[in-house]
N, C-alpha and C positions, 0 to 999 in steps of 0.2 A: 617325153620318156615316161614321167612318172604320173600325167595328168589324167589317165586313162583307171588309176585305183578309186575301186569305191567302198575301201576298207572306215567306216566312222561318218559316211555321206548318208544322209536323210532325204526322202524324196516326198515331200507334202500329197498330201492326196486324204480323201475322205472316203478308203475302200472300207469294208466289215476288217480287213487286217489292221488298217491305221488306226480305226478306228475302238478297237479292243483296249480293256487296261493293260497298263506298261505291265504288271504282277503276272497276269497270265502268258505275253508274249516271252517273259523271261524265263519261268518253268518249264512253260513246253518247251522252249528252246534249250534247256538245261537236261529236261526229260529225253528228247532227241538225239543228242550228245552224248547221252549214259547209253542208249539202246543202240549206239554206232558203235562203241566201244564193250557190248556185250555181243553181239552178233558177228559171227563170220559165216555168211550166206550171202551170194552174189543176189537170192531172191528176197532175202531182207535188203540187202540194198537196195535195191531195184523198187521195193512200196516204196519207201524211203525218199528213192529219189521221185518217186509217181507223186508223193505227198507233199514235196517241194515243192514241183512242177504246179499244183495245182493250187496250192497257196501263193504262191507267184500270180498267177490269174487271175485268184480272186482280189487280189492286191492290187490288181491292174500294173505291175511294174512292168518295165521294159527288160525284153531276154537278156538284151544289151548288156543289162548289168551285172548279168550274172559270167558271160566272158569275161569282164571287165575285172571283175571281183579276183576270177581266177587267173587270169593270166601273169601278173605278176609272181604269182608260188606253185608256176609251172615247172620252174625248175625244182624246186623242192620235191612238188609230187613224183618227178621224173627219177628224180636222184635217189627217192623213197621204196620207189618200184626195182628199180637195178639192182639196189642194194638188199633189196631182198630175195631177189630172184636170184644171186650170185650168189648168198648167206645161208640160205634153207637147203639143210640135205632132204636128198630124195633120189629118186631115178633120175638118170643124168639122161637130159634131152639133148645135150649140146655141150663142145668142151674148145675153149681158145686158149693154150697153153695154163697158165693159172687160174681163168675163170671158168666155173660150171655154172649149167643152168640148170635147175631139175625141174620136173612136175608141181612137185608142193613148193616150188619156189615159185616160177609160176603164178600157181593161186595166190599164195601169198601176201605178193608184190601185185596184183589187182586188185586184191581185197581191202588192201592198203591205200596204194591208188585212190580208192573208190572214197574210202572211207575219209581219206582226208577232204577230198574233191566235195564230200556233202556235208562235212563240217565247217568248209568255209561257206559255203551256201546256205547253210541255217544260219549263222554266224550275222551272214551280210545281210538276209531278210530281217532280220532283228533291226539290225539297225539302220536299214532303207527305209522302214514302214513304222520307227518312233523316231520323235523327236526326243533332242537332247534333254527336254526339260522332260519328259514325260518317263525319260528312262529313268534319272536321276531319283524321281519322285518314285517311282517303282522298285529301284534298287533301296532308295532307306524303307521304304514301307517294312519291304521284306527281309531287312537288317533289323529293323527297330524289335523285335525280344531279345536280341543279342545285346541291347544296351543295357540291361540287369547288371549283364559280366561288365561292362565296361568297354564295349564296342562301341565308340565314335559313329553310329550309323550314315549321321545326314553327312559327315564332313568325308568319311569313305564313297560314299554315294556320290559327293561332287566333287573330287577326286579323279573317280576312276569315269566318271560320263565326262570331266574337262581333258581328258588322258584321250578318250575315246574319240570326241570332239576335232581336237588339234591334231590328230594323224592326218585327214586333207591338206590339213594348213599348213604344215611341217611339210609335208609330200610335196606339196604346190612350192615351198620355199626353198627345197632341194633344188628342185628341176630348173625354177631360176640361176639357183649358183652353177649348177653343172653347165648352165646355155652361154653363163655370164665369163665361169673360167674356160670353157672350150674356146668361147670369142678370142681370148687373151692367152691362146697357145696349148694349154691346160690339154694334157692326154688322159684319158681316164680305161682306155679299152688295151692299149700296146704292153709288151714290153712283160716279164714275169711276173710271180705271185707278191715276192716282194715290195717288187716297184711300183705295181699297182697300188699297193698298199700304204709306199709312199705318196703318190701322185693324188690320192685322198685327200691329202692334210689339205691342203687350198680348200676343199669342200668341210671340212670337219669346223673349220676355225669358225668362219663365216654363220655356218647352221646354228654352230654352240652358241655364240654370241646372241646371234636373231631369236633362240629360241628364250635365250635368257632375256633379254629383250619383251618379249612377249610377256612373257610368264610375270616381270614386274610391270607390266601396263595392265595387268589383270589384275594382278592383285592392287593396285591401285584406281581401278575402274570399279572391282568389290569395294573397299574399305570408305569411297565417295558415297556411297550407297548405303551405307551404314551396317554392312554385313557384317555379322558377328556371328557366324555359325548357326545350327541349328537349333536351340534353346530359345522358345519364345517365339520363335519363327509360323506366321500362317499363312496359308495358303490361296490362290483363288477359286480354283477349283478343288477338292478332296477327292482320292479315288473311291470308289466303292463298286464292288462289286454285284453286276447285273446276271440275269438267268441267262442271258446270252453266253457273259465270261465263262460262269460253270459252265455251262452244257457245252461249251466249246475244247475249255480245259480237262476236261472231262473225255471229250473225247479223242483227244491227244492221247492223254494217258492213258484210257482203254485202247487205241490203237500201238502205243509203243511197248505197253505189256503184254499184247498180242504177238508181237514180231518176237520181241525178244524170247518169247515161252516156244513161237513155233519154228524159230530160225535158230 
């Protein structure tokens, strides 16, 4: 059921994508994201999704992952689209007792569509083409002026990459207990909104535990290790930035301030 997400999955490889600093795939990826949510043009989309497509490539990743990625927040994007297509006035194209569809509803609810469909997609290139250790190291880097104010950089930073991390694992641990309770009777699909919501608990109990579970064999696989946060903490490798990163990040940024000015 669930084995098919590659929400937090890393795929090794040695393309010009894996191979870039974690600091630059995280900006353009942030850069990205801001010029999805500044554009409504079906032809801003459409670079957009051309620039994906072809960072995909030069990634050497498999398309595979990119249905994979999506398919599980099909419903979402679906539900996303409706509701907007029912919600936005306009010219009414269509009418079924209490719902209408209009024109600008329509657009709307594609643009929407669209928009989410390539935010999960930059989303999931990110984190196909870094390792866990490499995001981490990329997100304090670019936390660390915030420690002035009293921003905890490296302990956010390993945090939210162990956050990011364990959603396969969690997902993997799910799909066990749902295979485990269907074996032993367990309904999870029958019956109203309620009872569904009952027929959960058997899955809820089991995850909670496991993930608790988890969570102190980590912190007790750190603390063997002598982990004590980021204070004093070095490195083996240090990131720094090559003429490749610029010129690459660079031209990200001149491509996304391009869309956004002409879309």
């Amino acid at each position: 059921m669930l084995e098919g997400i590659t929400i937090g999955q890393y795929v090794p490889g040695d393309s010009p994508v894996h191979t870039l600093d974690p600091r630059v795939k995280l900006v353009a990826t942030v850069v990205l994201i801001t010029v999805l949510f500044l554009i409504n043009s079906f032809a801003g989309y459409g670079l957009i999704a051309a620039f994906l497509v072809g960072v995909f490539a030069v990634a050497r990743l498999p398309v595979r992952y990119v249905w994979r990625g999506l398919r599980p927040l099909l419903f979402i994007v679906l539900l996303t689209v409706v509701l907007n297509m029912l919600m936005t006035p306009g010219q009414v194209w269509a009418k079924w007792g209490p719902f209408t569809i209009t024109d600008a509803g329509v657009i709307r609810g594609s643009q929407m569509g669209l928009r989410l469909i390539l935010l999960v997609v930059a989303t999931s290139l990110l984190t196909l083409a870094t390792s866990p250790i490499s995001l981490t190291d990329g997100i304090e880097s670019l936390l660390r002026p915030f420690r002035r104010v009293g921003v905890p950089a490296h302990e956010l930073a390993m945090m939210m990459t162990i956050a990011l991390r364990f959603i396969p694992t969690l997902l993997e641990e799910t799909d066990k207990i749902i295979k485990a309770q269907m074996a032993r009777g367990a309904d999870f699909e029958s019956g109203n909104l309620l009872r569904r919501a009952r027929n959960m608990i058997p899955l809820l109990v089991p995850l909670f535990l496991s993930a608790f579970r988890r969570a102190d064999e980590l912190a007790t696989a750190m603390e063997s290790r002598c982990y004590r946060g980021g204070e004093g903490r070095t490195r083996l490798r240090a990131l720094v930035l090559t003429r490749r990163d610029v010129a690459v990040l660079s031209a990200v940024v001149v491509f996304s301030v391009a869309v956004a000015v002409i879309f």
